[in-house]
C-alpha positions, 0 to 999 in steps of 0.5 A, spaced: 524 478 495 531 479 492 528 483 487 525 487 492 531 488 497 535 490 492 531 496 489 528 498 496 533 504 498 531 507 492 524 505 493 524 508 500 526 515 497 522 515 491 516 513 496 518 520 501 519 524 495 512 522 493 509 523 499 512 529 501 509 533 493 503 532 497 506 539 501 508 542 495 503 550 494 501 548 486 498 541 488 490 542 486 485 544 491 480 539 494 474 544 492 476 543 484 476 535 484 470 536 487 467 540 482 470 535 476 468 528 480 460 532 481 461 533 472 460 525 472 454 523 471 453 517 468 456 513 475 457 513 482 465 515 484 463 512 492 461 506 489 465 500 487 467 500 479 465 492 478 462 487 482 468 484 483 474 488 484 481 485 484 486 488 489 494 488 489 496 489 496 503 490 498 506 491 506 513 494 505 516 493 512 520 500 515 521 499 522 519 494 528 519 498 533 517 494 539 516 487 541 511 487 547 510 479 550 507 482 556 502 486 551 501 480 545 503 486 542 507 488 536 509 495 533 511 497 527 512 503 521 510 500 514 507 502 507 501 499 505 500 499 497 493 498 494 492 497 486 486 496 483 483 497 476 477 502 475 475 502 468 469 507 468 469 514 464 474 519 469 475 523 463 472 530 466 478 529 471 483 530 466 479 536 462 481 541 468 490 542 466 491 544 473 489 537 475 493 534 471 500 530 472 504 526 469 509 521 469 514 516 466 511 510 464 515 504 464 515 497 460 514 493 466 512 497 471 508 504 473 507 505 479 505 510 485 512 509 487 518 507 483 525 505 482 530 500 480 525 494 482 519 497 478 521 497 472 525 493 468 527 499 461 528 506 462 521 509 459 523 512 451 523 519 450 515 522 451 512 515 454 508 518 459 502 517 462 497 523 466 493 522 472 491 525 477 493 526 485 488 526 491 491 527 498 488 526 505 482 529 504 481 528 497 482 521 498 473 521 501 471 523 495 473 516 491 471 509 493 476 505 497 476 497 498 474 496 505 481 492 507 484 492 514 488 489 518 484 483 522 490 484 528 491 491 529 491 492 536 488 500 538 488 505 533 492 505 526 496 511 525 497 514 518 503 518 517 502 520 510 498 518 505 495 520 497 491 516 492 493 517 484 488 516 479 491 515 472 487 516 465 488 508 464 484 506 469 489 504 474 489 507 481 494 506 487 493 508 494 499 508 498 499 509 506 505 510 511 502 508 517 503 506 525 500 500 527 500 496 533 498 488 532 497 483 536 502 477 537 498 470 534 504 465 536 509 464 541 517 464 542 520 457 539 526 456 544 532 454 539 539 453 539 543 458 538 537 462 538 530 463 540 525 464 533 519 469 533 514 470 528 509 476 527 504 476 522 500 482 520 494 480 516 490 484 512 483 483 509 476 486 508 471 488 513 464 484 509 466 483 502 467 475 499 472 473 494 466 475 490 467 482 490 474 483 493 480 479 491 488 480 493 494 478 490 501 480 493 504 486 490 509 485 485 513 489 488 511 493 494 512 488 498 517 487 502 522 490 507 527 496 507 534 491 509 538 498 510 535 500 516 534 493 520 540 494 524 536 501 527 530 496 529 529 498 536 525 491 538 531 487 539 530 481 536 534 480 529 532 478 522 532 472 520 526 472 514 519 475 511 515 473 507 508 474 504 502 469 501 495 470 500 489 464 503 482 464 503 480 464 509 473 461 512 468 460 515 466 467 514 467 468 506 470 465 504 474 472 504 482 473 502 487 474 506 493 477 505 498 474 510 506 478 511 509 473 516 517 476 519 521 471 521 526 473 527 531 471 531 
């Protein structure tokens, strides 16, 4: 968590800079993805790459926004991170240079979206890796897991999303979203203060831990600690926390679980 923390402001802005390239006017049209995802004949890319696909799933917390006790609600703006490994052959993707981009590959950590907490030596000179960008539309043409939030109360807004293939097989899936979820605990009355605990939960729609497992990013899991005093909920920090459990008896299915601790 530490590590998170002290690298998130950076991260913030590397994930807005990331997201924001999507409206940049030399990114790939959606019409020459297609055309190099139907070269691919050999495999489906709207199916799953394995039979047991092993997710990393981050929550980077942004902003609680309301804490509605009347509702059982709570409201909040958040990254959500996917990874995953997809071994298959996308090399017609790479064949077309206008699809292609490149980035700095670190020794520890390459990641959809960087920074001090991602990567613990600076990449040495050339140490790149190419991939390719699939923005909101795009993001269609390519299988996703079937992870949700199991709280979520009304309709999840997403503010900015894009999906990154890279030659190596490795694919990150980054959302900024809007979500209501539903409040699974009570206050704790305390001395000095009353204690809360909101929690959101995060796993798949049908898929057991024999087609879909999580585990917590390893870096894309956190909060962003320079904006808790711009937290409009009124309720203050105290702690957060992840973890991943299975849950029964429908599964038996991975949850991930972020808990906030406030005060």
């Amino acid at each position: 968590m530490g590590a998170v923390e002290s690298g998130s402001n950076m991260m913030s802005q590397r994930a807005l800079a990331t997201i924001l390239a999507l409206l940049l006017p030399d990114r790939a049209e959606a019409a020459s993805l297609k055309n190099a995802l139907g070269s691919i004949s050999d495999f489906d890319p709207l199916e799953a790459p394995e039979h047991t696909t092993h997710l990393k799933t981050g929550l980077f917390m942004e902003h609680l926004l309301d804490v509605d006790f009347a509702g059982h609600t709570f409201a909040a703006d958040f990254y959500w991170t996917l990874e995953w490994e997809d071994g298959r052959n996308y090399s017609s993707l790479f064949t077309e240079p206008d699809l292609v981009e490149s980035e700095a590959y670190g020794c520890n950590k390459r990641a959809l979206i960087g920074g001090a907490a991602a990567t613990t030596t600076p990449p040495s000179a050339g140490n790149t890796i190419r991939f390719v960008e699939f923005g909101h539309q795009e993001i269609k043409m390519l299988w996703t897991p079937d992870v949700h939030i199991t709280n979520q109360h009304g309709d999840l807004i997403v503010h900015e999303e894009l999906m990154r293939v890279y030659e190596d097989g490795h694919i990150e899936f980054l959302r900024l979203v809007w979500a209501q979820m539903d409040l699974h605990s009570k206050v704790t009355l305390g001395y000095p203060v009353d204690k809360l605990l909101l929690e959101i939960h995060i796993a798949s729609l049908s898929a057991t831990t024999k087609r879909i497992t999580q585990s917590v990013h390893p870096t894309m899991d956190g909060l962003e600690t320079l904006l808790l005093s711009k937290w409009s909920s009124g309720w203050g920090y105290v702690s957060h926390h992840s973890a991943v459990h299975s849950k029964v008896p429908i599964g038996p299915l991975h949850m991930h679980t972020h808990v906030l601790s406030l005060g």
